[in-house]
TIVEXLO-273205 format. One record per residue: residue number from 1; x, y, z of N, C-alpha, C in turn. Coordinates in steps of 0.05 Angstrom, whole numbers. Each point is the difference from the previous one (the first is absolute). Example, Ala and Ser with C-alpha at 12.3 -4.5 7.8 and 13.67 -1.06 7.14 Angstrom:
BEGIN
1, 264, -114, 156, -18, 24, 0, 18, 24, 0 $
2, -7, 21, -14, 16, 24, 1, -15, 22, 14 $
//
This chain:
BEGIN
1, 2622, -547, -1881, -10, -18, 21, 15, 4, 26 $
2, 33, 6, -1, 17, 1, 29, -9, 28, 9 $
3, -13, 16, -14, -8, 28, 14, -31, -3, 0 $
4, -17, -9, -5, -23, -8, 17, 8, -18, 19 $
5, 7, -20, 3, 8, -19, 25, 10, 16, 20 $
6, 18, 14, -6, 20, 26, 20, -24, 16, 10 $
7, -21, 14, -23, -11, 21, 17, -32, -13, 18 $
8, -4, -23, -6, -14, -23, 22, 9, -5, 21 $
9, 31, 3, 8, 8, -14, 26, 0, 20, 16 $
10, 4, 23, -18, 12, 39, 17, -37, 0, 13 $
11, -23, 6, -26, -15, 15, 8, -28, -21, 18 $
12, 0, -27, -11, -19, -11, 11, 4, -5, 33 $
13, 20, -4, 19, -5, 4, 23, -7, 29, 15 $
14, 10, 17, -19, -10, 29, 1, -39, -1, 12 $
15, -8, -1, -33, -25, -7, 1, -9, -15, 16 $
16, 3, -26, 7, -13, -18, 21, -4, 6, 29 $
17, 33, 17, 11, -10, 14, 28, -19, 27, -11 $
18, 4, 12, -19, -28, 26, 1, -24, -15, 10 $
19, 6, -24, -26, -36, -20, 6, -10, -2, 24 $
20, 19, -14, 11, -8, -3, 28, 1, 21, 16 $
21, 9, 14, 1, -2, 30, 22, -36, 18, -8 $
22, 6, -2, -30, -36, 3, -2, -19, -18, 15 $
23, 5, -20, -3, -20, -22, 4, 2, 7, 39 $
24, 28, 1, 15, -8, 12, 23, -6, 24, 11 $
25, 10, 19, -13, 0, 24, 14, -27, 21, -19 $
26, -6, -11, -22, -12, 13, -20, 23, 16, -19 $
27, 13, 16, 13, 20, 13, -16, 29, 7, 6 $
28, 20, 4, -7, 25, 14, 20, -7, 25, 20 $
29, -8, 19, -8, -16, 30, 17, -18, -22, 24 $
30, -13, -26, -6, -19, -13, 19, 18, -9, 16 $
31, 31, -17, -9, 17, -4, 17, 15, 14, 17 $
32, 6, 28, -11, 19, 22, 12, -25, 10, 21 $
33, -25, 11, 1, -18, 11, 9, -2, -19, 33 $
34, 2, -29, -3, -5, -19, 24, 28, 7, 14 $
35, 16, 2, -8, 24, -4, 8, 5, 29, 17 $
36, -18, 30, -11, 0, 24, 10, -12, -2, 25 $
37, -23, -11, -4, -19, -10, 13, 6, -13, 28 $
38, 17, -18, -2, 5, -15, 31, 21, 19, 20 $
39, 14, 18, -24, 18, 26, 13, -24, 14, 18 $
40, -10, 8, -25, -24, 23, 26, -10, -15, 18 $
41, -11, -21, 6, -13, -5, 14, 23, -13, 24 $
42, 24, -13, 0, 15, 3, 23, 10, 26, 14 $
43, -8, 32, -14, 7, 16, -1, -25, 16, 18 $
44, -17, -17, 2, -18, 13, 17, -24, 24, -20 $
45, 0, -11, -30, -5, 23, -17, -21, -7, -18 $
46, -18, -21, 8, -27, -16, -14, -20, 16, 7 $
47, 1, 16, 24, -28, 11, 0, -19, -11, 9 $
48, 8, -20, 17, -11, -22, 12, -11, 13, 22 $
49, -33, -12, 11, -13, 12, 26, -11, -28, 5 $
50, 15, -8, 9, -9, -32, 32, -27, 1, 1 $
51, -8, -16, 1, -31, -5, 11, -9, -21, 17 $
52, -5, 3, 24, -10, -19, 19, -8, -26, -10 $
53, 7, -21, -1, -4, -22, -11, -35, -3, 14 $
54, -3, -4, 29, -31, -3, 1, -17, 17, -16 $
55, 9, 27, -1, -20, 19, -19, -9, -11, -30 $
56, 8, -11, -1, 5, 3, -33, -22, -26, -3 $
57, -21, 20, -20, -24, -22, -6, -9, 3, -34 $
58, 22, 19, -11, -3, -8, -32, 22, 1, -10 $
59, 12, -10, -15, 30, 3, -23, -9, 14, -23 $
60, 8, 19, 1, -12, 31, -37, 34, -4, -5 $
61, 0, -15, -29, 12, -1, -14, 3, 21, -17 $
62, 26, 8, -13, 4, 26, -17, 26, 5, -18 $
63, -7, 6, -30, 11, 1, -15, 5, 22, -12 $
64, 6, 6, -26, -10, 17, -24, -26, -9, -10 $
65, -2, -11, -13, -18, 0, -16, -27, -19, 13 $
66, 11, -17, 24, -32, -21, 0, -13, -15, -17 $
67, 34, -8, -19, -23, -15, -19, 25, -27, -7 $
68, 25, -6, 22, 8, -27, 1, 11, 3, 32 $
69, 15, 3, 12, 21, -4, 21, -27, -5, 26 $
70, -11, 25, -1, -26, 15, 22, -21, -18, -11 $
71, -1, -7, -17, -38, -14, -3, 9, -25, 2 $
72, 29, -16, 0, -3, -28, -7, 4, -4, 32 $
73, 15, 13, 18, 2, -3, 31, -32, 7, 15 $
74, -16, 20, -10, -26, -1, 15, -10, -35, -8 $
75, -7, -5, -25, -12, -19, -5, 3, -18, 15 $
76, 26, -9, 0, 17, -19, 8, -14, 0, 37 $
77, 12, 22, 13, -5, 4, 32, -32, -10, -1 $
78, -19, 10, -18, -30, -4, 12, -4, -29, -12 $
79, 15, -18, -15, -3, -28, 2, 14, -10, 14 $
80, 18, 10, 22, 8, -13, 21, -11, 3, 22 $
81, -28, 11, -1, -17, 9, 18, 4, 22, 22 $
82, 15, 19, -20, 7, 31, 28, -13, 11, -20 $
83, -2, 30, 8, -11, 22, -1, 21, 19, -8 $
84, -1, 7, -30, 20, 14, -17, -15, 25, -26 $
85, 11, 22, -3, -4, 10, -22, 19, 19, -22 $
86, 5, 7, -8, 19, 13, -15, -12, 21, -16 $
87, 28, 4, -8, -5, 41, -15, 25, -2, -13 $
88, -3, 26, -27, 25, 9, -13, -4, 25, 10 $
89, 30, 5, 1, 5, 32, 0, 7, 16, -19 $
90, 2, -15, -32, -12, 13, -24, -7, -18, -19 $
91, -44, 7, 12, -8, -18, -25, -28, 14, 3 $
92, -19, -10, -10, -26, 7, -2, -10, -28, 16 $
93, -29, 4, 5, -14, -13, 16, -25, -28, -23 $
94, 4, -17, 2, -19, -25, -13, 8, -8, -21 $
95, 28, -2, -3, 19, -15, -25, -2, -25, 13 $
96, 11, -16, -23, 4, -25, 3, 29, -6, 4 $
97, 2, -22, 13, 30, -15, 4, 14, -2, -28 $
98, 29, 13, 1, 10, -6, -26, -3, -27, -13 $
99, -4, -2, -25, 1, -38, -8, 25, -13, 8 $
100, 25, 4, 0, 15, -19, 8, 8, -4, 23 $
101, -20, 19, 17, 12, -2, 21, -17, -19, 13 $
102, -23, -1, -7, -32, -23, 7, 15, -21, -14 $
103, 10, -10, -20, 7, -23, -19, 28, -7, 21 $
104, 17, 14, 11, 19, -16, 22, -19, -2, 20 $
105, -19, 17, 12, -18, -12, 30, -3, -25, -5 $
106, -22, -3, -25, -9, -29, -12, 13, -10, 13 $
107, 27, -7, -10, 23, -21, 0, -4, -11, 29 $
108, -2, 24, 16, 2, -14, 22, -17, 6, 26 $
109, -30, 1, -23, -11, -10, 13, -27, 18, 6 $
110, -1, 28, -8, -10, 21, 16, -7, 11, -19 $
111, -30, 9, 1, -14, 8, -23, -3, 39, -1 $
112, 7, 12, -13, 0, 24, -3, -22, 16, -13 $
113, -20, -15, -10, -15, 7, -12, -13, 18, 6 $
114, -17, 7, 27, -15, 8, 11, 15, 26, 2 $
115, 20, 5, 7, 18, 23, 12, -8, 21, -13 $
116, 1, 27, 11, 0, 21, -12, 18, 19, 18 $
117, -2, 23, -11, 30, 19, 6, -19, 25, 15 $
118, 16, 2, 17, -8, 19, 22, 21, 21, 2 $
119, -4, 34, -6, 15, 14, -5, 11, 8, 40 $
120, 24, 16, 9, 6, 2, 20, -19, 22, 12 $
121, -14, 12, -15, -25, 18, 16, -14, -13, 5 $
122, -13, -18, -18, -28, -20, 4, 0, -18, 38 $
123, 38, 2, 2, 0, -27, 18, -2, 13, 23 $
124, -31, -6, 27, -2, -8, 21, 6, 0, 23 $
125, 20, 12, 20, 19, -11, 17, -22, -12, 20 $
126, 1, -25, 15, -7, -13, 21, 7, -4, 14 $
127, -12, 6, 27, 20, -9, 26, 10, -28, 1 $
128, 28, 4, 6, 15, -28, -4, 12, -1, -27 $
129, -8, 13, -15, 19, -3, -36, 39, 7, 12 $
130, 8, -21, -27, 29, -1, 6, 3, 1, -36 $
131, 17, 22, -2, 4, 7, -22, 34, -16, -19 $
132, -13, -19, -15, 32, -19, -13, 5, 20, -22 $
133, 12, 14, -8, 12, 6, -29, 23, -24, -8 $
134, 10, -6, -26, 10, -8, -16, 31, 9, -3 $
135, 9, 25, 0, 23, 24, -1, -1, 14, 23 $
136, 26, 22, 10, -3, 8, 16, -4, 33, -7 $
137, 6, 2, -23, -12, 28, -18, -32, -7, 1 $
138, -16, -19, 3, -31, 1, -1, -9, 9, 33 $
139, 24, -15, 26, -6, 10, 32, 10, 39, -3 $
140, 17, 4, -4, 10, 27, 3, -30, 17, -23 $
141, -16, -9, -17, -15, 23, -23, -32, -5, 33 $
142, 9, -29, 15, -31, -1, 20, 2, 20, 32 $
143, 34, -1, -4, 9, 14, 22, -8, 23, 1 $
144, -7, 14, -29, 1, 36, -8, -18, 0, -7 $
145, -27, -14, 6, -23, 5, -5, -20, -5, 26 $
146, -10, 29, 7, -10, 4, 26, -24, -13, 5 $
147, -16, -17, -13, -10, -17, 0, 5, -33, 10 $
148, 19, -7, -5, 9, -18, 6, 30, -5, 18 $
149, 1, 23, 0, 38, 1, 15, -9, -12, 28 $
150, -12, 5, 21, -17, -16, 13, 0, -28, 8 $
151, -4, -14, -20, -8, -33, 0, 34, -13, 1 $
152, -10, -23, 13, 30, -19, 3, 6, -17, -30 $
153, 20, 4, -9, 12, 0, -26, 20, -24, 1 $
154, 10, -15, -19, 26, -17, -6, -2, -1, -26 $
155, 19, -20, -1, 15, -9, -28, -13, -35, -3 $
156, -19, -2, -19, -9, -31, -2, 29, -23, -4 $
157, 19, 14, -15, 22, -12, -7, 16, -10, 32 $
158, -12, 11, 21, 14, -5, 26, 2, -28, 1 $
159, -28, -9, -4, -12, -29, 13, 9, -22, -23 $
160, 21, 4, -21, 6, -13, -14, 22, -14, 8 $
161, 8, -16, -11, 26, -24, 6, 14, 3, -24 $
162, 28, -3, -4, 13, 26, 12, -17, 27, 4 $
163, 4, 23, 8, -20, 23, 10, 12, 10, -28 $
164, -21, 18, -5, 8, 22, -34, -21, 18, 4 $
165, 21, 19, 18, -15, 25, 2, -9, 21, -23 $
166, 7, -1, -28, -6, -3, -30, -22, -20, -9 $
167, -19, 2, -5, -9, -28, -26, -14, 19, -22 $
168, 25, -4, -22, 2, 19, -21, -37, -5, -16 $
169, -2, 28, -8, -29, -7, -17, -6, -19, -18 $
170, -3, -22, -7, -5, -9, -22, -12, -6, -20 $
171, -22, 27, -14, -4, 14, -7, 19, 8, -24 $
172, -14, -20, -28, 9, -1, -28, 26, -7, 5 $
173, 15, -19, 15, 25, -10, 0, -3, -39, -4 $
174, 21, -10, -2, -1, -22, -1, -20, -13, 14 $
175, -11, -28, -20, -21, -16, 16, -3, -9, 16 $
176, 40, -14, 5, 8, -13, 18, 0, 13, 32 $
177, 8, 28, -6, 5, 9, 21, -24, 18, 14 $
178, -21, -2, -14, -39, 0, 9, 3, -16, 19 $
179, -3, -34, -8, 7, -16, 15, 14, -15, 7 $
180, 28, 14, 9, 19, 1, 31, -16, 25, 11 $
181, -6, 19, -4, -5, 19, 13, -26, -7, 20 $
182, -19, -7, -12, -30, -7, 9, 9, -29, 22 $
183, 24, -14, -11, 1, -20, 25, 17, 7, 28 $
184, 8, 26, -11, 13, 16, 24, -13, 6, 18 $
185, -21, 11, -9, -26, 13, 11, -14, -25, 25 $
186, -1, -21, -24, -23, -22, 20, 22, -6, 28 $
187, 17, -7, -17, 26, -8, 43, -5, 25, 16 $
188, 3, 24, -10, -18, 25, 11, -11, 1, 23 $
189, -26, -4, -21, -22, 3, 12, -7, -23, 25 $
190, 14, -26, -8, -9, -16, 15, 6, 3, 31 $
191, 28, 4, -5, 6, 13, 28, -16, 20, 14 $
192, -7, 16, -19, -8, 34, 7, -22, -13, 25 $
193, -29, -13, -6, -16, -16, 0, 6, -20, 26 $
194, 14, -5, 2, 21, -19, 32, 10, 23, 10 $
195, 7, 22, -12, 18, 20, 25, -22, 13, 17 $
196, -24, 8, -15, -24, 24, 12, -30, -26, 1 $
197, -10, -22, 18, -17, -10, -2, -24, 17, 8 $
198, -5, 19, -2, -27, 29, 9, 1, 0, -29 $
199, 0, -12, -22, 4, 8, -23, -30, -20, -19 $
200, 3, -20, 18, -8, -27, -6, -34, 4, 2 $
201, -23, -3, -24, -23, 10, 1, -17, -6, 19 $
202, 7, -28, 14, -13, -18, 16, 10, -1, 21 $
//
């Protein structure tokens, strides 16, 4: 019993900060990755291309896959009445929204149902598109693609409070950290939405 009691006091606060670092960051690699993340980008090394705030008359959200981070921020933007669409830059085209990632929208609020996945060839460019990636490894794969190197680019994670130039995939990781992640997104977007009003359908 004194060596279970002993190895409860050693390992359970162990465990409880992992818990919680999942539940925020999705993973440690999700925590070390944000943390690389705010280096590059005071470093001048995001791959970032400015875009005229009047220009800008759609937000193209962008992920991997287009099927939680990128489809729950379009949704989200075109029920706040702007003009948004999204893409993965590795997925196929007319999947559905992962389930858990629609089951945290639910939560709060935002129906995913409808969504489907739009591969990075399929997507469009429009005059006025402002390209959000998620990572800054997803701006640097849009930078080297002569198709899109072109268009004014950022980091969605900019417009967040605190800013997290990272928002790790969440994508088969904790449920919790689906949704922290997806409520990352909405403070996001909301701003995004108040920063660029040419965005706004009406």
């Amino acid at each position: 019993m004194a060596f279970l009691s002993s190895f409860v006091r050693l390992v359970l606060p162990h465990w409880m900060a992992m818990s919680a670092l999942d539940a925020r960051y999705g993973t440690a690699r999700g925590l070390a990755r944000l943390l690389l993340s705010h280096v590059q980008y005071a470093g001048g090394r995001a791959w970032i291309r400015a875009p005229e705030t009047a220009a800008v008359r759609r937000l193209v959200f962008v992920c991997q896959g287009n099927i939680c981070r990128s489809a729950f921020a379009e949704v989200l933007t075109r029920r706040m009445g702007a003009n948004a669409a999204s893409f993965g830059l590795s997925t196929s085209s007319g999947g559905a929204a992962h389930p858990p990632a629609a089951a945290a929208a639910a939560m709060l609020g935002v129906d995913l149902a409808d969504h489907r996945t739009t591969r990075a060839e399929d997507y469009i460019p429009h005059p006025g598109d402002l390209l959000l990636a998620m990572e800054i490894r997803q701006l640097a794969r849009i930078a080297a693609d002569p198709r899109l190197a072109h268009l004014p680019r950022s980091l969605l994670g900019l417009w967040a409070k605190p800013r997290r130039p990272h928002l790790h995939d969440p994508y088969k990781l904790d449920d919790r950290y689906m949704l922290t992640c997806l409520r990352v997104i909405e403070g996001a977007v909301s701003r995004l939405v108040e920063d660029f009003p040419g965005v706004r359908s009406s």
